[in-house]
Phi, psi and omega in degrees: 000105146008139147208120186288126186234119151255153201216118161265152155225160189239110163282189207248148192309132180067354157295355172331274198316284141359298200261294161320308177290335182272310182313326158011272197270336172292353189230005155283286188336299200285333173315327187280347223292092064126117137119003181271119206229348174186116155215070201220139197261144187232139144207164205313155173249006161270295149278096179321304185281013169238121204215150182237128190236115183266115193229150182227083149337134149287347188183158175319307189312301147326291163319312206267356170271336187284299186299329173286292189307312146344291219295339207232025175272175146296172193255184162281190189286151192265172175085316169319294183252188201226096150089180165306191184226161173271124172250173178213123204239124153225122170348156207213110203242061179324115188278332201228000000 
């Protein structure tokens, strides 16, 4: 079954834009990897310094190739973002 990651992040106050422009070329990258189906960062038009990172799986089994390969990227630039991001991982159940 699919599975969907919503990911809030937080920039460093006025770093939004910045921080968005770097997730870029990481969401061409994660885009390539075998089972990845949305991988892409949004950020608020209300809130700048707030960004959503939409990720769509095909299966766990993807997700957990995704995550041994994370783990062995660069990281992004530092000075950019403000604490960890929230992530929220759901079964990916098409309503309509």
């Amino acid at each position: 079954m699919a599975v969907r990651l919503v990911v809030t992040i937080s920039a460093v106050p006025g770093k939004g834009s910045e921080l968005a422009q770097a997730f870029r070329a990481r969401c061409i990258e994660c885009m390539q990897e075998p089972g990845c189906e949305q991988f892409e960062v949004f950020q608020s038009v209300l809130n700048p310094d707030k960004l959503a990172l939409l990720e769509l799986w095909q299966d766990k089994a993807a997700l957990d190739v995704h995550a041994r390969l994370n783990a062995t990227r660069q990281p992004m630039p530092g000075g950019l973002r403000s604490g960890a991001g929230v992530r929220e991982d759901y079964e990916y159940n098409q309503t309509r």
